[in-house]
Backbone as CSV, one residue per row, in Angstrom:
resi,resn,N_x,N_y,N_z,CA_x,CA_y,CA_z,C_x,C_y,C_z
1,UNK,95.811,181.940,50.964,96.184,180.683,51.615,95.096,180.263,52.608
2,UNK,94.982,179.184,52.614,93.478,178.723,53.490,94.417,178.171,54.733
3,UNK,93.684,178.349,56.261,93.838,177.845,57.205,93.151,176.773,57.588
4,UNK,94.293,175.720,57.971,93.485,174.425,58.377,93.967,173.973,60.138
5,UNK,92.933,174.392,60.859,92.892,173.805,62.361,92.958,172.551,62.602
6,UNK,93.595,171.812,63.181,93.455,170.530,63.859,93.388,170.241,65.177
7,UNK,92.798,169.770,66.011,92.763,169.514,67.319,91.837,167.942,67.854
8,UNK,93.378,167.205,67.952,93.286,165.733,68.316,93.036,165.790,69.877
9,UNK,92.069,165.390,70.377,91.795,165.044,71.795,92.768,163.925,72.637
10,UNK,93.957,163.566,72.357,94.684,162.543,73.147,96.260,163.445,73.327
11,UNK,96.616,162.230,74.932,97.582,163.004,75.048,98.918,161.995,74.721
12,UNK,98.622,160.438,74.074,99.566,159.658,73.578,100.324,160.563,72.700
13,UNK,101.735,160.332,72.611,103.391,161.247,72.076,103.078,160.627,70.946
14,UNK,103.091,159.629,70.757,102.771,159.030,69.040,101.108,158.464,68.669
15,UNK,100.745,159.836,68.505,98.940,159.437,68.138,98.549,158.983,67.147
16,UNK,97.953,157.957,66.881,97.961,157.441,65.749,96.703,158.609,64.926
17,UNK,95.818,158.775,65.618,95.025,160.019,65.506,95.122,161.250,64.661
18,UNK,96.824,161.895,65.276,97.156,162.646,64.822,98.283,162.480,63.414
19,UNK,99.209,160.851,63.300,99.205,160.905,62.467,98.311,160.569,60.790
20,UNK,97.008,160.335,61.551,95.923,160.338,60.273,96.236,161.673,59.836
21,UNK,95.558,162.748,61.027,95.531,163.987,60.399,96.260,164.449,59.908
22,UNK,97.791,164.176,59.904,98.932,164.705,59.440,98.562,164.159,57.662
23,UNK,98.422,162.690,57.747,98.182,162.168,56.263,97.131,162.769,55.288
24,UNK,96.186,163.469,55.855,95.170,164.280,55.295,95.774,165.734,54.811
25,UNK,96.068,166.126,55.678,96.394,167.525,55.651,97.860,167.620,54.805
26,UNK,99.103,166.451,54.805,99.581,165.989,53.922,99.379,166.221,52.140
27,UNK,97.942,165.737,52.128,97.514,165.277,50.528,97.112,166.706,50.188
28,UNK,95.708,166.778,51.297,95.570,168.445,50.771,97.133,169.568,50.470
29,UNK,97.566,169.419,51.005,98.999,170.518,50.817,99.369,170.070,49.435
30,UNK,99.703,169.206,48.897,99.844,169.058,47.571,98.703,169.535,46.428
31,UNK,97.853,169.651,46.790,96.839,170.417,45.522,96.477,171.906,46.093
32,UNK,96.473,172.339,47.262,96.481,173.534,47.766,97.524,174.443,48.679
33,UNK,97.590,175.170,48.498,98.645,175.825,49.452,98.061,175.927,50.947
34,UNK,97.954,175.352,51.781,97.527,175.641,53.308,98.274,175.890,54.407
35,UNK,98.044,176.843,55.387,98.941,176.845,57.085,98.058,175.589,57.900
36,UNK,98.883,174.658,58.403,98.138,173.635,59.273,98.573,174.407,60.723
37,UNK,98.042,174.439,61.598,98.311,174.461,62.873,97.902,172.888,63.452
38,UNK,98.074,172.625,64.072,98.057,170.948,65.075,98.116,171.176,66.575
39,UNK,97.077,170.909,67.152,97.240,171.087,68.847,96.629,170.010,69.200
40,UNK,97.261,169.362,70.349,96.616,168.383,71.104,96.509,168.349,72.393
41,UNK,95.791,167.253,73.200,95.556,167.776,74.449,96.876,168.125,75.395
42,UNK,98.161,167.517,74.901,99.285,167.716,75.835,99.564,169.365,75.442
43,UNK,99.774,170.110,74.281,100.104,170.858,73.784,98.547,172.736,74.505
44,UNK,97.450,171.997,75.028,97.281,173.265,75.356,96.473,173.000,76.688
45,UNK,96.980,173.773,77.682,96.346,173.715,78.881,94.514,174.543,78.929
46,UNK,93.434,173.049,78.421,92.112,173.241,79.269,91.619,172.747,79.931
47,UNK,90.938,173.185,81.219,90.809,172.927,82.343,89.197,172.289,82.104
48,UNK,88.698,171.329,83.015,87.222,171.003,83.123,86.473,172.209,83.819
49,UNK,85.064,172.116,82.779,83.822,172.785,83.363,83.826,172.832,84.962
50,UNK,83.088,173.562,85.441,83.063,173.829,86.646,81.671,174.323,86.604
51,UNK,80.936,173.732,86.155,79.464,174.303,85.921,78.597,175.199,86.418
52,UNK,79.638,176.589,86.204,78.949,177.500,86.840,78.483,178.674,85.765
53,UNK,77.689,178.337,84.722,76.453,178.857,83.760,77.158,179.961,83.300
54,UNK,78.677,180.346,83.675,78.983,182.004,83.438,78.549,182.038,81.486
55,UNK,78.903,181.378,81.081,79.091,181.664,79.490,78.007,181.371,79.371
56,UNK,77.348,181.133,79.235,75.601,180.768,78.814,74.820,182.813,79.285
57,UNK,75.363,183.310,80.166,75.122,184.316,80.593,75.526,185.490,79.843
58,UNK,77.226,185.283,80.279,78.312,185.615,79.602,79.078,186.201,78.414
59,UNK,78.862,184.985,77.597,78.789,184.309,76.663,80.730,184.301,76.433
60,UNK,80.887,183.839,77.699,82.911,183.662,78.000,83.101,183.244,79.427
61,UNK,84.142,182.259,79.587,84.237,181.604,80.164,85.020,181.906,81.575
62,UNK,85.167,182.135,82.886,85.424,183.163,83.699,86.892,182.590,83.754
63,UNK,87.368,181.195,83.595,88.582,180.158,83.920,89.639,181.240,83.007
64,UNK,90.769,180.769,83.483,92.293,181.341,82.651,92.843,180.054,82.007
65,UNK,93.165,179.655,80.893,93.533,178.814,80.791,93.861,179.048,78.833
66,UNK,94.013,178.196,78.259,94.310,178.428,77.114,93.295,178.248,75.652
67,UNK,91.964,178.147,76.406,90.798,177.961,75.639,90.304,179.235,74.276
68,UNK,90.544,180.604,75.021,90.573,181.633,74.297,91.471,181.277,73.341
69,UNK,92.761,181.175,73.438,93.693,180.959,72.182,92.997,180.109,71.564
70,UNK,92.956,178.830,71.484,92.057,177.648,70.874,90.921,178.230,69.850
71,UNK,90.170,178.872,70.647,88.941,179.585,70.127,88.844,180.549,68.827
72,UNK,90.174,181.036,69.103,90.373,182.510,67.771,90.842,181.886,66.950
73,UNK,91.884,180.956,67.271,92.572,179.929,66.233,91.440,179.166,65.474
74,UNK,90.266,178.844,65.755,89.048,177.966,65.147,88.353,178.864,64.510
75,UNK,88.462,179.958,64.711,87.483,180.985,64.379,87.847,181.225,63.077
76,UNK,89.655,181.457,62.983,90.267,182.172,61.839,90.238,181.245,60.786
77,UNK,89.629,179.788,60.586,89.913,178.819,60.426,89.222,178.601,59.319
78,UNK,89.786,177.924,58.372,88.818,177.652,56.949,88.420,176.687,57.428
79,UNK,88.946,175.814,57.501,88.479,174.124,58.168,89.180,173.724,59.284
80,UNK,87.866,173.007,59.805,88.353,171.957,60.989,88.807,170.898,61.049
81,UNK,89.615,170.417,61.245,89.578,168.890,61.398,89.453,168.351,62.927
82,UNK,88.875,167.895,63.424,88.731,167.617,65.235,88.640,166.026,64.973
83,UNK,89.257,165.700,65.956,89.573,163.948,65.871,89.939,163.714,67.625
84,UNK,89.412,162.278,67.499,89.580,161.666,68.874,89.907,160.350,68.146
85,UNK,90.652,159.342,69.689,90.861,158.099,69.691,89.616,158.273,70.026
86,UNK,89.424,156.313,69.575,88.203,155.694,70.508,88.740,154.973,72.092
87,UNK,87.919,155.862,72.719,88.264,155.403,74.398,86.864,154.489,74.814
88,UNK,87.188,153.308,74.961,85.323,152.861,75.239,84.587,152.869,74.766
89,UNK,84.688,152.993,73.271,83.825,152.963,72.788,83.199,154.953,72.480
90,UNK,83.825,155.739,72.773,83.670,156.896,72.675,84.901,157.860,72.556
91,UNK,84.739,159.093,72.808,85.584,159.985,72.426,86.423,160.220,73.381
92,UNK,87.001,160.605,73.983,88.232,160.564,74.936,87.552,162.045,75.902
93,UNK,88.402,161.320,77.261,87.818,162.547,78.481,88.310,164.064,78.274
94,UNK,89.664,164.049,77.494,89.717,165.586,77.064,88.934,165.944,76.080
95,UNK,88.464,165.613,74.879,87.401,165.914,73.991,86.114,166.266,74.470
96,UNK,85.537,165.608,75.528,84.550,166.193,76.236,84.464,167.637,77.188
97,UNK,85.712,167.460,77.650,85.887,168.734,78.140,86.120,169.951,77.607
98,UNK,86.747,169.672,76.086,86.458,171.096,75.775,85.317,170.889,75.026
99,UNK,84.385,170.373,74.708,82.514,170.365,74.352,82.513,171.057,75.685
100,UNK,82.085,170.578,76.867,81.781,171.300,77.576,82.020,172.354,77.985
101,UNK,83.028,173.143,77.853,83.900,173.971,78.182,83.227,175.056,76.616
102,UNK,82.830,174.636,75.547,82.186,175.534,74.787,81.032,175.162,74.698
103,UNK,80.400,174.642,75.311,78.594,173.991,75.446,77.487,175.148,74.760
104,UNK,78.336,176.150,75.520,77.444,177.681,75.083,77.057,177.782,73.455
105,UNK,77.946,177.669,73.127,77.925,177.873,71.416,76.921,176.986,70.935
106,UNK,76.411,176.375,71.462,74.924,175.686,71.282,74.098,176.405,70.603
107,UNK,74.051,177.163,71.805,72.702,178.496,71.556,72.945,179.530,70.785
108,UNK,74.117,179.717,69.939,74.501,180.733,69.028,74.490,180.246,67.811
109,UNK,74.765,178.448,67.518,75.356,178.633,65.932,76.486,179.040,65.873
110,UNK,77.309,179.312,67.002,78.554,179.956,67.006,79.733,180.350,65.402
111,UNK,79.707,178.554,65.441,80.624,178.230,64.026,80.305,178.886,62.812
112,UNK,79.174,178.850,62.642,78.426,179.967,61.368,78.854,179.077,59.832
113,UNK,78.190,177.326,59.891,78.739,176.999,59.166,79.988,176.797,58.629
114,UNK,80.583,176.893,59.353,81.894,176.428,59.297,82.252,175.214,58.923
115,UNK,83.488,174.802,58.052,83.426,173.342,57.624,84.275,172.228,58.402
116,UNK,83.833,171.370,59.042,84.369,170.581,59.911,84.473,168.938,59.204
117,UNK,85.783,168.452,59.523,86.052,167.184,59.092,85.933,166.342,60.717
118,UNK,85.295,165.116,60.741,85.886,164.544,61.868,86.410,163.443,61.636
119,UNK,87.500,162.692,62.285,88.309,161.739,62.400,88.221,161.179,63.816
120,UNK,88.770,159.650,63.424,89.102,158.866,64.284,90.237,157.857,64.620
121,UNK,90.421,157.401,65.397,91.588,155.855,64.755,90.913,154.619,66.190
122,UNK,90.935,153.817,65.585,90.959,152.340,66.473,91.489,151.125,66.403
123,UNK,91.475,150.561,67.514,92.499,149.479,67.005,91.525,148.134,66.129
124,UNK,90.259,148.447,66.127,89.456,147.673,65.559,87.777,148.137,65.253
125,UNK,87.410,148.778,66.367,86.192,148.755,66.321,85.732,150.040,67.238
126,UNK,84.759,150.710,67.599,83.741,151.831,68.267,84.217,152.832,67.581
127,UNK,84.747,153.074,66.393,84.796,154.388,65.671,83.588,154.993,65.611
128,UNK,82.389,154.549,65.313,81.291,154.849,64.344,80.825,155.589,65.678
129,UNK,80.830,155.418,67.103,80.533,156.270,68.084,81.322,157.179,68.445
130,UNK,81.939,156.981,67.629,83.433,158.290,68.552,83.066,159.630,67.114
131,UNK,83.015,159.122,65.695,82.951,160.142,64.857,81.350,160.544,64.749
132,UNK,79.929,159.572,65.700,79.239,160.365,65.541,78.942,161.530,66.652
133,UNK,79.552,161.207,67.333,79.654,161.974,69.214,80.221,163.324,68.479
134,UNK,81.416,163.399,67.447,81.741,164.354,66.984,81.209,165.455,65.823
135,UNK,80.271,164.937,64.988,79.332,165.017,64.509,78.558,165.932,65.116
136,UNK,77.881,165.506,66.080,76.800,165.541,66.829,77.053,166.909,67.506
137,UNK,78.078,167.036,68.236,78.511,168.180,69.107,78.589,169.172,68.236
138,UNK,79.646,169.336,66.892,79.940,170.464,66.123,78.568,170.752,65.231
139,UNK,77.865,169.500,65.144,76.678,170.301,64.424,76.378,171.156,65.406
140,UNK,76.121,170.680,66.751,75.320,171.957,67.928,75.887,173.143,68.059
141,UNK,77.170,172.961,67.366,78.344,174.710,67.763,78.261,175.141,66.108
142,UNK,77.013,175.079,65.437,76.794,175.416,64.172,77.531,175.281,63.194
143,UNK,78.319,174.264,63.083,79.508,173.882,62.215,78.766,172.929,60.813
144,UNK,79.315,173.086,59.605,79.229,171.755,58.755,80.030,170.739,58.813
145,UNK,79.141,169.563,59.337,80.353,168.294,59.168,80.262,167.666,58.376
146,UNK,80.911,168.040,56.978,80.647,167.088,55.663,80.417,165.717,55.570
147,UNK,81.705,165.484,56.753,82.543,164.548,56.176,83.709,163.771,57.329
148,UNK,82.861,162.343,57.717,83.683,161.616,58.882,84.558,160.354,58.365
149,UNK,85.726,160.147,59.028,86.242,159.000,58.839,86.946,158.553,59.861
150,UNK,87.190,157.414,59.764,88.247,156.480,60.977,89.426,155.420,59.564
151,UNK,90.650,155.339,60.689,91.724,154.771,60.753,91.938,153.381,61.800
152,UNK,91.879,152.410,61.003,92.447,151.466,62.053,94.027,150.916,61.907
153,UNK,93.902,150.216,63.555,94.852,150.056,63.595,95.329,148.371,63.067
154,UNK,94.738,147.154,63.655,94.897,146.279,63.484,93.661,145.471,63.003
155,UNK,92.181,145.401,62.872,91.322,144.754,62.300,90.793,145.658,61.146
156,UNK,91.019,146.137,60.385,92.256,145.936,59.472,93.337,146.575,59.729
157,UNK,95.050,146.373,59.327,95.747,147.613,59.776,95.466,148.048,58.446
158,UNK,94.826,149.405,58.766,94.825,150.453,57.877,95.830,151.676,57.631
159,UNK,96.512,151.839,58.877,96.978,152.725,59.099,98.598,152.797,58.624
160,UNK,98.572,151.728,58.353,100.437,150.916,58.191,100.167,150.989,56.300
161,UNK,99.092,150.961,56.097,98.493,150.453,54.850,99.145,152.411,53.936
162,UNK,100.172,152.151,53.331,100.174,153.318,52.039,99.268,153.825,51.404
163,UNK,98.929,152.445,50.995,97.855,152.236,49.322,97.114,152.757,49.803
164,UNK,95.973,152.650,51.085,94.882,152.498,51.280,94.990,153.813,52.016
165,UNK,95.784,154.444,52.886,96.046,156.085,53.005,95.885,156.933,52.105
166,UNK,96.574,156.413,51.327,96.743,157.295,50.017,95.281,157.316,49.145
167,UNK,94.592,156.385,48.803,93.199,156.568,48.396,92.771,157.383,49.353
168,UNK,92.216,156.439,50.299,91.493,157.542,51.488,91.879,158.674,51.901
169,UNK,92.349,159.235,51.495,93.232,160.447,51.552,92.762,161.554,50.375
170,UNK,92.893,161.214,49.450,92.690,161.531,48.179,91.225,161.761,48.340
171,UNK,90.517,160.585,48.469,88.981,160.892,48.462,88.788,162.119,49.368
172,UNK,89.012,162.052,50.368,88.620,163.140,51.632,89.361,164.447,50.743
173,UNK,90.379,164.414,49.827,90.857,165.968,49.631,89.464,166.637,49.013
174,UNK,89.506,165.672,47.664,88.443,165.865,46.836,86.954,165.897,47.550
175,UNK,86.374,165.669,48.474,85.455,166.307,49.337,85.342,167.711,49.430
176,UNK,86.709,167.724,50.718,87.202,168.732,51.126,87.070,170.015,49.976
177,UNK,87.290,169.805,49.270,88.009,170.719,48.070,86.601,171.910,47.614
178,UNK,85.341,170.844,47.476,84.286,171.191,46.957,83.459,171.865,48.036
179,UNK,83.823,171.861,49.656,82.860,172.588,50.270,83.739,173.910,50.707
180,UNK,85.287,173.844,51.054,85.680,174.655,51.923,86.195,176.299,51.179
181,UNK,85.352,176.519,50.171,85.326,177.782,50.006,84.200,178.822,50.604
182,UNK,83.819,178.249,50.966,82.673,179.281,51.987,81.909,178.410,52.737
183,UNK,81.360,178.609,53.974,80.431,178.173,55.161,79.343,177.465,53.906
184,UNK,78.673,176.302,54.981,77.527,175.892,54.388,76.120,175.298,55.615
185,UNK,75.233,175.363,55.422,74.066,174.949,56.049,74.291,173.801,55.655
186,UNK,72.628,173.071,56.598,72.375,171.468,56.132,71.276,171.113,56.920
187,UNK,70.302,170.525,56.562,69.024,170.170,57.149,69.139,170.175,58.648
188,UNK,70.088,169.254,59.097,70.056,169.360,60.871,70.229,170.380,61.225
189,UNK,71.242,171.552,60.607,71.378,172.598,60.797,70.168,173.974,60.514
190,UNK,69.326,173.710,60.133,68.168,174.411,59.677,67.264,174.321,60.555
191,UNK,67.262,173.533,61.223,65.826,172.956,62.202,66.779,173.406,63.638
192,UNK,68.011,173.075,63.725,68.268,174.388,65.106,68.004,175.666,64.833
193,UNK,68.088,176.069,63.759,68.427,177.834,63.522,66.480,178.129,63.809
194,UNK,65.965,177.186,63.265,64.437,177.700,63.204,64.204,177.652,64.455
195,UNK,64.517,176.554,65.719,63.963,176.126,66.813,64.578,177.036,67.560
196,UNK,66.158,177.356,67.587,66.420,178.817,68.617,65.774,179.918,68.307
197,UNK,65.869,180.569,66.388,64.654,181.630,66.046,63.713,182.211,67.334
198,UNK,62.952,180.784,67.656,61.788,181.734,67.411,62.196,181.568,69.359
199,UNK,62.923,180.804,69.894,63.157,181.273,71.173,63.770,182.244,71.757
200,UNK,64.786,182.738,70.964,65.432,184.421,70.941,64.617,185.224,70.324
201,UNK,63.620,185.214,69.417,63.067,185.748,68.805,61.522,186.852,70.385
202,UNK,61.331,185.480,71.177,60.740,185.388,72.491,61.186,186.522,73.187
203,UNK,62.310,186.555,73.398,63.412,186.739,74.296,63.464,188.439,74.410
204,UNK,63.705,188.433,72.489,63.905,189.639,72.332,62.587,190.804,72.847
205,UNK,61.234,189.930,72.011,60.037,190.896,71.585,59.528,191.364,73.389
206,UNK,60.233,189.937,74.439,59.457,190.439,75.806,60.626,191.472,76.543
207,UNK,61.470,191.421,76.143,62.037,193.007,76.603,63.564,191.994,77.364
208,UNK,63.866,190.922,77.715,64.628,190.220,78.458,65.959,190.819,77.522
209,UNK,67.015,191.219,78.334,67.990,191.468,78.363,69.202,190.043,78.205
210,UNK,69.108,189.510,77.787,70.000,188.241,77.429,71.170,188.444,76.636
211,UNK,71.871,187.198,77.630,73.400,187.499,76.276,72.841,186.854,75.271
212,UNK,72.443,186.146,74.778,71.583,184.969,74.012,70.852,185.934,72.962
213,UNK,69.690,186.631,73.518,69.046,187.629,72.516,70.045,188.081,72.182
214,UNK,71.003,189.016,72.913,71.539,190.348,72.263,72.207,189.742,71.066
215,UNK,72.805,188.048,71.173,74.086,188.120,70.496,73.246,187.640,68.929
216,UNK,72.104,186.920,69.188,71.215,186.571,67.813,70.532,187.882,66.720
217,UNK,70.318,188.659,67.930,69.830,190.249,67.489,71.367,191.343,67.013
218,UNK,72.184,191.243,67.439,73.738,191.781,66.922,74.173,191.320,66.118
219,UNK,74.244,189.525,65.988,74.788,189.052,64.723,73.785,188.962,63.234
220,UNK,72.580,189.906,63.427,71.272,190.061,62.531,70.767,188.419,62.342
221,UNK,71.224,187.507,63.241,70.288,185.381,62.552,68.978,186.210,62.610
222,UNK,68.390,187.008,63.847,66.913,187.145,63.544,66.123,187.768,62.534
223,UNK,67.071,188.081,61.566,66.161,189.131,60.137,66.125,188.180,58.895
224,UNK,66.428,186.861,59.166,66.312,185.766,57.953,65.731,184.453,58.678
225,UNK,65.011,184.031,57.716,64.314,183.033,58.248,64.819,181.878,58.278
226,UNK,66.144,181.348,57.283,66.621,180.321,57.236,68.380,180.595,57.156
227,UNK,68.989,179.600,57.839,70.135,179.654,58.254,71.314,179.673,57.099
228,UNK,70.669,179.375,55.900,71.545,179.275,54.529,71.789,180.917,54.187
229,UNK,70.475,181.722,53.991,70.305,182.601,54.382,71.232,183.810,54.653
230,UNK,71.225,183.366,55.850,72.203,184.341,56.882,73.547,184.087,56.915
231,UNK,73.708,182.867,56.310,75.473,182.372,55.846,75.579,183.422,54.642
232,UNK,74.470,183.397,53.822,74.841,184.119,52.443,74.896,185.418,52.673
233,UNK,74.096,185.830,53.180,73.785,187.638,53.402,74.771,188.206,54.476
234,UNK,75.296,187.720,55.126,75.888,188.079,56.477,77.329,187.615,56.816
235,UNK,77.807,185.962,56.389,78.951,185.477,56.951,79.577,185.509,55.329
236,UNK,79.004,185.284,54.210,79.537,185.004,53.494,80.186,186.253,52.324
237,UNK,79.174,187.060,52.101,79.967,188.795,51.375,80.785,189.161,51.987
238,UNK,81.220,188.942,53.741,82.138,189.579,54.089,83.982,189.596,53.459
């Protein structure tokens, strides 16, 4: 049975957000057997950065709060789905906070290819900044993001729209379907793995004791040269 994570950044009781994701994860359940879990920002207490470098050091966050749960739950995770409203034209102030709140995973690749969907909903318009903000971040926490979409609400209502759920729906399974049997690389993702390389690679050969080295040198990224690579030899036989 494949696990599918969701985590909508809003704390509106009726998200339109979250019922996209429900409509996705919906379609997929009919051609696959899946566990959805669904959390949103009302549903788990995380607190804002406090920018004090511990996890960059660390590589864990010193706060109590419910981020660890979050974290293992993503980990265990065949796929992501992460979705925000558009707030301004961007992603909403809890969505940023937990980016920041895992900023670290920058410098690891953390996700290890992992397959990430992102979503959106608007009532018309700034999707295209809200799903690339999301994009953008999970590529940096080493994730694959196949695959973005938005939901509107009223220029067009899309969301009221069956027909047009139901296609778009369908299309995204059939995406879905073809990557989420194992982690995958991707050009943007290749040119971080090379550009941290050879800076842990630094790290290691001058003797520096880093959480950073140790964790690139423990998880073996430094004995392959390319990040497809080390998905195959390392994340993926397991």
């Amino acid at each position: 049975m494949k696990k599918v994570l969701v985590y909508i950044a809003t704390r509106r009781q009726r998200s339109n957000t979250v019922l996209f994701a429900k409509k996705i994860t919906e379609a997929l359940s009919r051609v696959e057997e899946i566990e959805v879990k669904i959390f949103t920002s009302n549903s788990l207490n995380i607190l804002p950065c406090v920018g004090c470098n511990t996890c960059f050091y660390k590589g864990k966050c010193p706060q109590k709060d419910d981020l660890d749960y979050l974290v293992q739950k993503m980990e265990a995770s065949d796929l992501l789905i992460m979705g925000s409203p558009v707030y301004l034209h961007d992603v909403t102030g809890d969505f940023t906070i937990l980016a920041n709140r895992l900023a670290y995973w920058s410098h690891l690749l953390k996700l290890k290819g992992k397959n990430v969907l992102a979503i959106s909903t608007c009532s018309g318009n700034g999707h295209l900044s809200v799903v690339k903000e999301i994009y953008k971040i999970f590529t940096f926490f080493g994730a694959n993001v196949f695959l973005v979409a938005n939901a509107a609400e009223n220029y067009p209502d899309q969301l009221n729209n069956d027909e047009w759920l139901q296609k778009v729906c369908q299309k995204m399974v059939e995406k879905t379907l073809k990557v989420w049997d194992r982690p995958h690389s991707n050009k943007r993702l290749e040119q971080q793995f090379k550009g941290y390389k050879n800076i842990m690679t630094t790290r290691v050969e001058n003797g520096e004791n880093s959480f950073e080295g140790n964790y690139w040198l423990g998880e073996k990224m430094l004995d392959y040269e390319t990040f497809a690579d080390y998905l195959q030899n390392e994340i993926i036989k397991v």
